[in-house]
C-alpha positions, 0 to 999 in steps of 0.5 A: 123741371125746368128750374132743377134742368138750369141749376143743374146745367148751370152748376156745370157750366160754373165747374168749367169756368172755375177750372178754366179760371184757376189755370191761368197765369195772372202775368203770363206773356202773349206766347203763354196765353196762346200756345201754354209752350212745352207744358202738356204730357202726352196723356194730357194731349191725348185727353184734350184732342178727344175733348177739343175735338168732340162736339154736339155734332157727334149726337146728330151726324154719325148717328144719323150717318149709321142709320141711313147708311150703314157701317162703312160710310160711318167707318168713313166719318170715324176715319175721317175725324181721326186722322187729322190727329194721326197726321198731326201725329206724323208732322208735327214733331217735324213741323216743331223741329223745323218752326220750334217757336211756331204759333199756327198753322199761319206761321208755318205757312210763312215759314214755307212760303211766305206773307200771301199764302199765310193770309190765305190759309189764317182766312180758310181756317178762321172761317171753317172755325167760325162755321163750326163755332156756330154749329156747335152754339146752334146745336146746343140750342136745338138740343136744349129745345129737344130735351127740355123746356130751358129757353134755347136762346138762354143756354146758347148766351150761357154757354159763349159766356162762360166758356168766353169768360174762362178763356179770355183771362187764361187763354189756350191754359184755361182751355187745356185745363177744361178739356181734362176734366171735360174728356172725362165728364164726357165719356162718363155720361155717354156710357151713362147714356148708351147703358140706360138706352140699352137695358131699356130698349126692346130686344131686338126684332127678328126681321131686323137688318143693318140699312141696305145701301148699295156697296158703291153708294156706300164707299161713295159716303165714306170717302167723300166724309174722309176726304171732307172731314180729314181737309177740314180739320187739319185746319183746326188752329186748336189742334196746332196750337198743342202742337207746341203745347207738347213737352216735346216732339214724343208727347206730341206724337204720342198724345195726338195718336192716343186723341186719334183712337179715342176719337175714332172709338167714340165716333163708332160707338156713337154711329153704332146707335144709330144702326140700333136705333134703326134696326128696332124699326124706331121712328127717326124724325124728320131730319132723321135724328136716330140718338134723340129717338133712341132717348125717346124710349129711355126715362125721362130722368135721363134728359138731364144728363144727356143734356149735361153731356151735351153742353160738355160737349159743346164746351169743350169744342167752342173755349178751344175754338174761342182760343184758336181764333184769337191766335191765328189773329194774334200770330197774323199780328206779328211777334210784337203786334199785339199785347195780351189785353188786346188778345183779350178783346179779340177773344171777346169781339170773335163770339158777337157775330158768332152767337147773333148767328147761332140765336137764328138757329139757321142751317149751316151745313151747306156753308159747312160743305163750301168750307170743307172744299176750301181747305180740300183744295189748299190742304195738299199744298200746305202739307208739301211744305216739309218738301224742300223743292215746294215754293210760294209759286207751287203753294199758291198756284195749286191751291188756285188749281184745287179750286178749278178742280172742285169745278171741272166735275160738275162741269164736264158732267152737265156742260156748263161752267156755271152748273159745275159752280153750282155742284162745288157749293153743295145745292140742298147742303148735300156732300158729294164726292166729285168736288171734293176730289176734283180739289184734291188732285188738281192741288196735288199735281199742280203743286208737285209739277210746278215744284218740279219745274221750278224749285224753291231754293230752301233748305228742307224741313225734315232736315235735323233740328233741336226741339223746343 
């Protein structure tokens, strides 16, 4: 069984590579390799968001998420996750009209605000995507664990290795390529996967019920994951990069609103497991881990392509995560800074420390967290970069605001600064509401009060411009 589970995950990593492979352009310029420029239709960006934005994490996190909570704070996780591409949706034909030659996240920043609070937000989003990048390496290892006997430490070095050899020779257009047929791949074996587990399972008992969380508690979850989720994500450089990836500013939108819907459709169905898992009175594990206790139950042919969907999964996910840091690092060079070659090696040396720490199969959830809060508390003054009064001096106060406002919570509660410290980086790896708002009010009226009082003198992005 353990040499037909190899082949099998090995056939489907080499499908991807050959894709990945097949899409790239032998002389392309360094704009090409980063952003593939006005190329994707708004079907083709719709089916790479979902497929970019998926993950391992969607067989642990809404499951467990419906099982111990119930529908509503997993209505917040679905939300949470969506409307990052809902947003994008809105500004990004903006952002485009206004920076039509834009690479990142970085860029727009500067474009707004100047050199200084580029390089703090290319650093908050190069470490929220290195934390994701070792989470989804470190989940397919404890996947491959769970599902079959394949070495774990052979199916983390096989996937960063293939996905790196795809999109270090064909950038950003390998990765699209991919996420087209991993979209469908992936959607293929979750129904594949949901059907078996439900015309297997039991029927339903008679004393089942959804969890009994207090309605607070509840809304409690949900907002803290919106709030979290929403920040965070919006500083996923590989959703910007198909910002200029798009034909134009109406595939933009109507790309990353179809992405939107698919992500929040999927991440429901996927949650809803978990509640079924719990209402048939399933033993969930200890972490509770309500999707693999559901498999428990099915047969154990179907093993193998839940793990094929989970390396599609993690595939898809970690090339664009690949691409997307070489680009921040490759826009924070200058137009001029770096050749292609040298993306190349970028590209490469990102995925060294970042296997070296998935291979110790540690708990990132608690870093996960502290990532989240720090792009909670610059995400608001980033955003008001479309307002023509906002300037370098509100941009980079607020933030600074936003991170003493993630302390004050804690702080005012218990009486201490350091307590109020200790609360802001997330003791246990458990999320908690009060940081995350503390963050976002703070940066939002910071920002909004120096704006007011102090004006930059620049013209404002929602003016009209062509589009690229």
């Amino acid at each position: 069984m353990p040499y037909l589970t190899s082949a099998v995950l090995g056939a489907a990593l080499l499908c991807f590579a050959f894709l990945g492979l097949r899409a790239r352009r032998a002389e392309g310029p360094l704009d090409d390799y980063v952003t593939a420029r006005n190329s994707q239709s708004a079907r083709s960006l719709g089916i790479s968001f979902l497929a970019s934005g998926m993950g391992a994490w969607i067989l642990f996190a809404p499951p467990e998420i419906g099982a111990m909570v119930g529908p509503l704070a997993l209505l917040g996780y679905a939300l949470g996750s969506a409307l990052p591409l809902v947003v994008l949706s809105l500004y990004g034909p903006v952002i485009r009209r206004y920076l039509p030659e834009g690479r990142s996240i970085g860029e727009f920043a500067e474009a707004c605000y100047g050199a200084g609070v580029r390089r703090w937000v290319t650093l908050v989003s190069i470490l929220y995507m290195g934390c994701f990048l070792a989470a989804e390496l470190t989940a397919i290892g404890a996947i491959a664990s769970l599902l079959s006997e394949v070495p774990s430490s052979a199916v983390v070095i096989g996937v960063a290795l293939v996905t790196l050899t795809y999109t270090a020779v064909g950038g950003l257009r390998a990765s699209l390529a991919t996420d087209r047929w991993q979209g469908w791949l992936l959607l293929a074996l979750l129904i594949l996967v949901t059907g078996v587990v439900l015309w297997v399972l039991p029927p339903m008992p008679e004393q089942a019920s959804l969890p009994q969380t207090p309605p607070v508690d509840a809304l409690a979850v949900a907002l803290t994951l919106v709030i979290a989720v929403t920040s965070a994500e919006l500083f996923h450089q590989g959703y910007w990069q198909r910002v200029w990836a798009a034909e134009d500013q109406r595939a933009l939108g109507r790309g990353a609103l179809l992405g939107g819907v698919g992500v929040l459709l999927v991440i429901m169905a996927i949650g809803g497991l978990g509640m079924l898992a719990v209402m048939h009175g399933l033993p969930l594990g200890e972490p509770p881990m309500p999707f693999f206790a559901l498999l428990s139950e099915a047969p154990g042919w179907l093993a193998i392509p839940a793990l094929v969907l989970a390396v599609t999964l993690v595939a898809s996910s970690v090339d664009t995560l690949q691409t997307a840091i070489a680009s921040l690092v490759v826009a924070g060079s200058g137009r001029s800074g770096l050749s292609v070659g040298a993306a190349r090696l970028v590209t490469v040396g990102l995925m060294l420390p970042v296997v070296v720490i998935a291979l110790q199969e540690l708990s990132v959830l608690r870093l996960f967290l502290i990532a989240d809060l720090l792009c909670a508390a610059t995400i608001v003054p980033v955003l008001l970069g479309v307002w023509r009064r906002m300037g370098s001096l509100a941009a980079m106060v607020g933030g600074m605001a936003g991170l003493v406002g993630a302390v004050v919570p804690g702080w005012w509660a218990q009486g201490s600064l350091l307590a109020g410290i200790q609360a802001a980086s997330f003791p246990g790896g458990i999320p908690a509401l009060a940081p995350f708002v503390g963050a976002l009010l703070a940066s939002a009226l910071v920002s909004v009060v120096i704006a007011m009082a102090w004006p930059a003198p620049r013209a404002s992005l929602t003016s009209d411009g062509g589009d690229a």
